[in-house]
C-alpha positions as CSV (number, residue, x, y, z in Angstrom):
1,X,69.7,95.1,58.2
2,X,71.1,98.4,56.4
3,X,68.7,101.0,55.0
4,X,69.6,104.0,53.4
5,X,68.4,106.9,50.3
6,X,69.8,105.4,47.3
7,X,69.6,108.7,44.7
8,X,69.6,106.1,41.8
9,X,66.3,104.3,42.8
10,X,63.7,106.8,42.0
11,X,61.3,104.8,39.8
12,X,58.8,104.1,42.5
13,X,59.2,108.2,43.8
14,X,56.4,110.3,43.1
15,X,58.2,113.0,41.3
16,X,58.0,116.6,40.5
17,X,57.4,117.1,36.5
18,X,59.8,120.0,34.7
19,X,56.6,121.9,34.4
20,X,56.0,122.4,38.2
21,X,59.7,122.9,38.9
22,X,59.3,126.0,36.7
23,X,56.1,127.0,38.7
24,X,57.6,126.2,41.9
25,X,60.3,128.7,41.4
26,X,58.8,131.3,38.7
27,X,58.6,135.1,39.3
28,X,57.0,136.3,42.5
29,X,54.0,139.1,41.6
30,X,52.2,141.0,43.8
31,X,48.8,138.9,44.1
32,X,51.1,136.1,45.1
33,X,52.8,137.6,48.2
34,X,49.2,139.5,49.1
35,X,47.6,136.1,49.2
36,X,50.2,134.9,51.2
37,X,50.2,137.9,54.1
38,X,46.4,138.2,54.4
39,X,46.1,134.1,55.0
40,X,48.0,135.3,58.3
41,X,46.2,134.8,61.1
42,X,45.4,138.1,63.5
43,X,46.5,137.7,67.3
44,X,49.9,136.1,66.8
45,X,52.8,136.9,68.5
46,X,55.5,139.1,66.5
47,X,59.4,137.8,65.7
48,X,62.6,140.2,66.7
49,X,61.4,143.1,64.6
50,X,58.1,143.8,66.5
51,X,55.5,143.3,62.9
52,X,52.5,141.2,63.7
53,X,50.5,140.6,60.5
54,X,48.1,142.8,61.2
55,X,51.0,145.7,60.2
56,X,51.1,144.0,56.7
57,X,47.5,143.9,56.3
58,X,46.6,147.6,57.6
59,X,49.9,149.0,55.6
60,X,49.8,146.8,52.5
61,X,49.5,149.7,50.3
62,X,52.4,151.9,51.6
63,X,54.9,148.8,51.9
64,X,53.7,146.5,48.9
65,X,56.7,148.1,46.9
66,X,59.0,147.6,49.1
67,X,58.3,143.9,50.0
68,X,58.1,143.3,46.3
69,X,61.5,144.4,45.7
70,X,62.4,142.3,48.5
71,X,61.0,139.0,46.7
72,X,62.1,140.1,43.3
73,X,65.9,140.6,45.0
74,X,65.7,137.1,46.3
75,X,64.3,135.6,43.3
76,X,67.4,137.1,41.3
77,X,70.2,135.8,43.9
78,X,71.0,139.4,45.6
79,X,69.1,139.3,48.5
80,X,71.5,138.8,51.9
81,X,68.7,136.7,53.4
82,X,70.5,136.1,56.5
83,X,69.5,140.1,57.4
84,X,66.0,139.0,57.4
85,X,65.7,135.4,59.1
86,X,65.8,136.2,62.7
87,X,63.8,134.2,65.2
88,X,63.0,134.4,68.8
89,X,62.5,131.0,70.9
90,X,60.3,131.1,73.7
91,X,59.2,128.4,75.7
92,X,55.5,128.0,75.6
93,X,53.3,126.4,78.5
94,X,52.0,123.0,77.7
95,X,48.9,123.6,80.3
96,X,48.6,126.2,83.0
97,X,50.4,125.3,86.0
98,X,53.3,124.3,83.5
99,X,56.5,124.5,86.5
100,X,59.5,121.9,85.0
101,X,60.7,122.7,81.7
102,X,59.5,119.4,80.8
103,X,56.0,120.8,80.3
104,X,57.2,123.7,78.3
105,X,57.1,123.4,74.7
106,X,59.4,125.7,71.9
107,X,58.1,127.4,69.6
108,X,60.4,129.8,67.4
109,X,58.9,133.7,66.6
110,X,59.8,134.5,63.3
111,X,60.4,138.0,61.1
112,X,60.7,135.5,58.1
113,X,56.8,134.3,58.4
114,X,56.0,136.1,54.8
115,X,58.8,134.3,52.8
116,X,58.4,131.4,54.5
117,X,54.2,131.5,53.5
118,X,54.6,132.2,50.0
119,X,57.3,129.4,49.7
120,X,54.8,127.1,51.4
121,X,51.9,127.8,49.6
122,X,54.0,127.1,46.7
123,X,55.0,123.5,47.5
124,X,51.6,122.5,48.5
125,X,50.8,122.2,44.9
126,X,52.6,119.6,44.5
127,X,52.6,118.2,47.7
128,X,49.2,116.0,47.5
129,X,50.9,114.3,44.2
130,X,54.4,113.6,45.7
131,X,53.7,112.5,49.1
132,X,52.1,109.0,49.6
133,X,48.7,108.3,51.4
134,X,51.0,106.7,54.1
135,X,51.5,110.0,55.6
136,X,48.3,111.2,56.9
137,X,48.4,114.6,58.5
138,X,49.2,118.0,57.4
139,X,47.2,117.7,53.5
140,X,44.0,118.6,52.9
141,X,42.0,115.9,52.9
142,X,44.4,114.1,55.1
143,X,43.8,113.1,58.2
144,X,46.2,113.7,61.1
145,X,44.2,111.2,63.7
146,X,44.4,108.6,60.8
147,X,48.2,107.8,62.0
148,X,47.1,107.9,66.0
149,X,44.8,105.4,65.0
150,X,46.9,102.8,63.2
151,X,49.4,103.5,65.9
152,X,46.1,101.9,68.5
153,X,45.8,99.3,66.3
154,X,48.7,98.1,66.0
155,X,49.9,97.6,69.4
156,X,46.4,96.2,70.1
157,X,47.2,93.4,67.1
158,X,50.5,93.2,68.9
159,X,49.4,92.6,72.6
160,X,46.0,90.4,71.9
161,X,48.5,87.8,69.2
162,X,51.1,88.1,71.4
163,X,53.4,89.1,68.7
164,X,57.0,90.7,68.5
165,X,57.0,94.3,67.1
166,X,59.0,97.3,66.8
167,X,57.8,100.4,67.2
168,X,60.4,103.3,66.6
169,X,60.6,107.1,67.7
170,X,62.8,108.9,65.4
171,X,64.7,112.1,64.8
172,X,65.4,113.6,61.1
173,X,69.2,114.7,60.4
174,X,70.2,116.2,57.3
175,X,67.8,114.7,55.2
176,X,65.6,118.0,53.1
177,X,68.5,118.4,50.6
178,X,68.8,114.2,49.6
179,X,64.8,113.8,49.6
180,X,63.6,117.0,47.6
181,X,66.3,116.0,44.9
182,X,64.9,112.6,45.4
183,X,61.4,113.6,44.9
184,X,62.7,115.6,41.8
185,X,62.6,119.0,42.5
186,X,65.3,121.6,41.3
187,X,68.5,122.9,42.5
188,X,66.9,126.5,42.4
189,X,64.1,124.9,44.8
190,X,66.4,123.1,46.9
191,X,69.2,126.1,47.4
192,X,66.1,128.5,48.4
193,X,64.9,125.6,51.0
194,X,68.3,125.6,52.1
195,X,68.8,129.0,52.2
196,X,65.9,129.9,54.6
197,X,67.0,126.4,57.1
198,X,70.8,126.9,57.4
199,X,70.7,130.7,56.6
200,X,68.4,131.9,60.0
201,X,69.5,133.2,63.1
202,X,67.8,132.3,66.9
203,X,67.8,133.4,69.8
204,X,66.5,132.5,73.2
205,X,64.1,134.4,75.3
206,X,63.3,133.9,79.1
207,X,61.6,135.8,81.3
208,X,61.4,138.8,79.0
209,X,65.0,138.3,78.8
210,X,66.6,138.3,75.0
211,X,70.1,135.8,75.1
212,X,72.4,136.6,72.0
213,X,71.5,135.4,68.4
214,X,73.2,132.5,67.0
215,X,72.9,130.8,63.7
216,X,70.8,128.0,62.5
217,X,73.0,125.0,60.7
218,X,69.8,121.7,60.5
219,X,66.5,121.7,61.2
220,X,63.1,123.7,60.7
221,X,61.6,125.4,63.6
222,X,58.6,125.4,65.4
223,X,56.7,128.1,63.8
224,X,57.9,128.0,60.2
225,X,55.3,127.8,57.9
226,X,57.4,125.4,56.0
227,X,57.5,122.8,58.5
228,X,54.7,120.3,58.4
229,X,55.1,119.4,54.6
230,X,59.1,119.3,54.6
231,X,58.5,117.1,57.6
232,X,55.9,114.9,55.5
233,X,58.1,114.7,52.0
234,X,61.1,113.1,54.7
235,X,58.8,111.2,56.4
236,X,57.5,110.0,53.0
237,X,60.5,109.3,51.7
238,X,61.5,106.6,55.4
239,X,58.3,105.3,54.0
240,X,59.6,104.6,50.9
241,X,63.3,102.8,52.4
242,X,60.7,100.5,54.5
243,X,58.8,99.2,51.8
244,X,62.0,98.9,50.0
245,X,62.9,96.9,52.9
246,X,59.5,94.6,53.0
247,X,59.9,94.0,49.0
248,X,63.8,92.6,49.7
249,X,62.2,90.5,53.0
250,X,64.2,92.4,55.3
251,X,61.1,93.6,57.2
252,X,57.4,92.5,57.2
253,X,54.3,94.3,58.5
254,X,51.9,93.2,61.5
255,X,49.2,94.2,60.0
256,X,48.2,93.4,56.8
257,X,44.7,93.3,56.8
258,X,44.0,97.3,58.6
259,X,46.8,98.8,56.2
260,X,48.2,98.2,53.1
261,X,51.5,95.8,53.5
262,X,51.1,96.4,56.9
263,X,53.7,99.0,57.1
């Protein structure tokens, strides 16, 4: 069986309209990138340059022209983002007597957090229209525990019939530029998405100890506000490829009757 993206079938994509391309990647104005520092969270830990968001929210006033100049640079094409996307990775405790790095988790601390916002709160309004019901977490009136629970009752249909099923774990590699283009959006969107993933620069941090920065070429990290709904349009879009593949009878579902073509 051979599944792949096929750029030419897009009929049965949800797709981004002109009309939200152009609102996706208008003009940034100061209400915009306001919204977008004051939905930060107090409390969280700062990236490389040492500016929790309570520094943007207490000194909004002094620095609102500066950061404006910032987007308005970016928006224009002469903004060397790659001075500004910096992130620390520090491995987090899963519980607390976490001792194998087993039960430590990544998570990446970023200076980038503001760009990174208003670019997400962008996308979302579009994201309820071009993501399918199939994905169920990460959406407003989505339901993350809806996925753990088809999950249950799937291998319970499997083990009480008896039946043969697979169940796969998988890893996304260079997908976000083939899928957004997919899902219709525009080169501008898709350059600035690829900007902030292969444009970023990491670096490790144990025991209070800061290794050397190297740069980011795949991947979003743990942290990014982008994250969850770039992980659900790819995610969508396997969806897609295996009902694809249950409409050409290369696959079927297990249970038809608790989801719909019981993929």
């Amino acid at each position: 069986m051979s599944m792949s993206l096929d750029e030419t079938r897009t009929l049965d994509i949800p797709q981004v309209s002109g009309e939200e391309n152009e609102i996706l990647t208008r003009k940034f104005d100061e209400e915009e990138v306001r919204g977008a520092i004051f939905q930060m969270e107090h409390n969280k830990a700062p990236g490389p340059d040492g500016f929790p968001p309570e520094f943007y929210h207490v000194f909004w006033n002094i620095i609102k022209g500066d950061l404006i100049a910032l987007f308005e640079d970016f928006h224009a094409g002469m903004l060397n983002i790659n001075s500004l996307n910096f992130g620390t990775i520090i491995p987090l405790p899963k519980s607390g007597d976490a001792k194998q790095i087993q039960q430590y988790r990544p998570i990446c601390l970023l200076n980038f957090k503001i760009f990174t916002k208003v670019a997400s709160n962008r996308i979302a309004l579009v994201a309820q229209k071009i993501v399918t019901p199939s994905q169920t977490a990460f959406l407003p009136g989505r339901n993350i525990m809806e996925g753990a629970v088809i999950l249950h009752e799937t291998l319970h249909e499997l083990h009480k019939k008896k039946r043969n099923g697979v169940i796969l774990k998988i890893d996304f590699e260079k997908a976000y530029d083939k899928t957004l283009r997919m899902k219709g959006f525009s080169t501008t969107w898709g350059n600035w998405i690829k900007s902030f993933v292969q444009g970023g620069n990491v670096g490790i941090k144990i025991n209070d100890q800061q290794g050397p920065f190297f740069q980011t070429r795949k991947g979003l990290r743990q942290g990014d506000h982008r994250s969850p709904i770039l992980f659900n349009i790819v995610a969508d879009m396997l969806a897609i490829i295996l009902v694809h593949a249950k409409d050409e009878g290369q696959i079927k579902g297990v249970i038809p009757h608790l989801v719909d073509g019981g993929l």
